[in-house]
Steps between C-alpha positions, in 0.01 A plus 500: 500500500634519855871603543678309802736664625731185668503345146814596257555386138877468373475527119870336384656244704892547393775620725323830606131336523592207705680680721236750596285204533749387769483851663137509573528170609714573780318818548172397593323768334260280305253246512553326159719535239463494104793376259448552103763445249488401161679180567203402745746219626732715577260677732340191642879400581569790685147511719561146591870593546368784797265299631711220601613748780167662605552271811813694595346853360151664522172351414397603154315315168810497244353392108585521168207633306371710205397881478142367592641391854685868504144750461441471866820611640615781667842577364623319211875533452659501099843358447473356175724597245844422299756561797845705475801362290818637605601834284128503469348832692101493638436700146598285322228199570250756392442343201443158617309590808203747380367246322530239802347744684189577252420170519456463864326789547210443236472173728429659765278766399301259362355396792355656786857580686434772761877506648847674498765413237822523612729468218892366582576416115790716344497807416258510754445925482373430107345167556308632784373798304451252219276319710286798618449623178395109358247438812333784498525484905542798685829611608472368880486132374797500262789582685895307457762402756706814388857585625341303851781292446750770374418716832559211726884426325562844577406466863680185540835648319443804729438310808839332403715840402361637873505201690141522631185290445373546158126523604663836686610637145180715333585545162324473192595414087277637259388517159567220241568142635843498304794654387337887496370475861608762790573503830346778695786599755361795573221313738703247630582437893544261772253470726459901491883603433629634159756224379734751555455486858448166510813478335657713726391313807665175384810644458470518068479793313282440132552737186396501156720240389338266757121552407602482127602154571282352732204649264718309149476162773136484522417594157719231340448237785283326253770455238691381775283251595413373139861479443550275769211252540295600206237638664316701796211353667609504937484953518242534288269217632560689875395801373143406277464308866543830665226672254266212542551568917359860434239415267362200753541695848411857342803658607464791332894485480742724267678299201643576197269299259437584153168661426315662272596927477220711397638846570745420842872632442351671188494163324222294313406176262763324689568261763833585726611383842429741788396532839162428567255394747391104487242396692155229456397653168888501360619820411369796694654784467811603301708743707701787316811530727724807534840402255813709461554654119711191374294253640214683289652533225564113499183408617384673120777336303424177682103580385576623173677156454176301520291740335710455204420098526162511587467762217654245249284197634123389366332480806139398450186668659234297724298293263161708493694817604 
């Protein structure tokens, strides 16, 4: 079957899903617009919802559907899944969510689906290797939104310390979406300068203590969040919108997505965020950037982290694999 590239499928239609719905929306980057949940009025609610302002938006074709209305698109975006409880970490809705996630993705392989998965469900680093290793599809077309979001909280907390723009700050967080993730200091700058000198331009001087705490910020911003409204759908829906941009315009632009190792970083059998390349046919290229000892040595206790839980997990082969 013919993939079209303007057409996206949003597979969950809670907090997270409809939000990202909203995103591409306002966006403009597609065409038409698929929404499947398993409460089907749930997702007919929410297309008619977004298409009551399509005369104050972009023209686009906004349905609720099935997976048979889904094998023709071009991207197909999967937030279904039990969502975060407060106390609760991203490892924790393992459990619950690999099975969600088996589900969905012997629907789609069923049929004759020809696109990129981009998986936003939580934990997204073993639910996106989860749903490699299920489809059967090659690494390129199974990629998740990553520490996207995570990287853009630490530009905007940065942008804030420095009093600059935050689309100035080039900085990156890497390896597990959650509470084992790093922040690679080592490569970050503003618009060219160290932060140090950046730093020292404004008039502020930052030391250990500093990056220690802006880095504890962005990693429990979630709990934050959850904590406060019960959820986070608004940071997260701005970033998948800013993976679907690359996908749809080719960009061939650098983002910290989670993607399938085979040997990068001296790492296999797992999915883990990191800076790659994300372009028409999703994922690339994954690039293996320079990192200081300690942000090496957490990169492999971050890793060894999910090995251990993908380790423990029954993931299923392919059917005919």
């Amino acid at each position: 079957m013919n993939t079209d590239p303007r057409k996206v499928g949003v597979i969950g239609c809670g907090f997270v899903g409809a939000s990202i719905a909203f995103r591409f929306l306002q966006q403009g980057l597609f065409s038409k617009m698929v929404l499947l949940d398993m409460n089907h009025e749930k997702a007919e609610g929410e297309a008619i919802d977004l298409s009551d302002g399509l005369p104050y938006g972009r023209a686009m074709e906004i349905t609720a559907g099935t997976y048979d209305d889904i094998t023709d698109c071009g991207l197909v975006v999967i937030t279904a899944g039990a969502n975060q409880k407060p106390g609760e970490t991203r490892l924790d809705l393992i459990s619950k969510n690999i099975k969600i996630m088996e589900g969905i993705i012997r629907e789609i392989t069923a049929r004759e689906f020809g696109g990129i998965l981009l998986i936003v469900s939580n934990p997204v680093d073993v639910l996106t290797y989860a749903a490699w290793k299920i489809s059967g599809y090659p690494k390129e077309r199974v990629i998740g939104s990553g520490t996207v979001l995570d990287t853009g909280r630490l530009k905007q907390l940065m942008g804030e310390e420095l009093g600059v723009d935050s689309r100035n700050v080039h900085a990156l967080i890497a390896g597990e979406h959650g509470d084992s993730e790093l922040a690679v200091w080592s490569e970050a700058s503003v618009s060219g300068l160290s932060l140090e000198d950046f730093a020292r331009v404004r008039g502020r001087r930052l030391d250990a203590e500093d990056f220690q705490r802006l880095y504890r910020q962005v990693r429990d911003s979630a709990y934050e969040i959850i904590k406060r409204k019960g959820a986070t759908y608004y940071g997260i829906a701005m970033a998948v919108g800013r993976i679907a941009e690359c996908i749809v315009k080719n960009e061939h632009a650098v983002l910290p997505v989670s993607v399938v190792l085979d040997g990068q970083y001296g790492l296999k059998n797992l999915a883990l965020s990191i800076p790659s390349i994300v372009g028409r046919s999703g994922l690339e290229e994954i690039l293996e950037i320079s990192l200081s000892r300690e942000e090496g040595e957490a990169l492999y206790a971050s890793a060894r982290q999910l090995e251990d839980v993908i380790q423990s997990l029954e993931i299923k082969e392919p059917v005919g694999a």
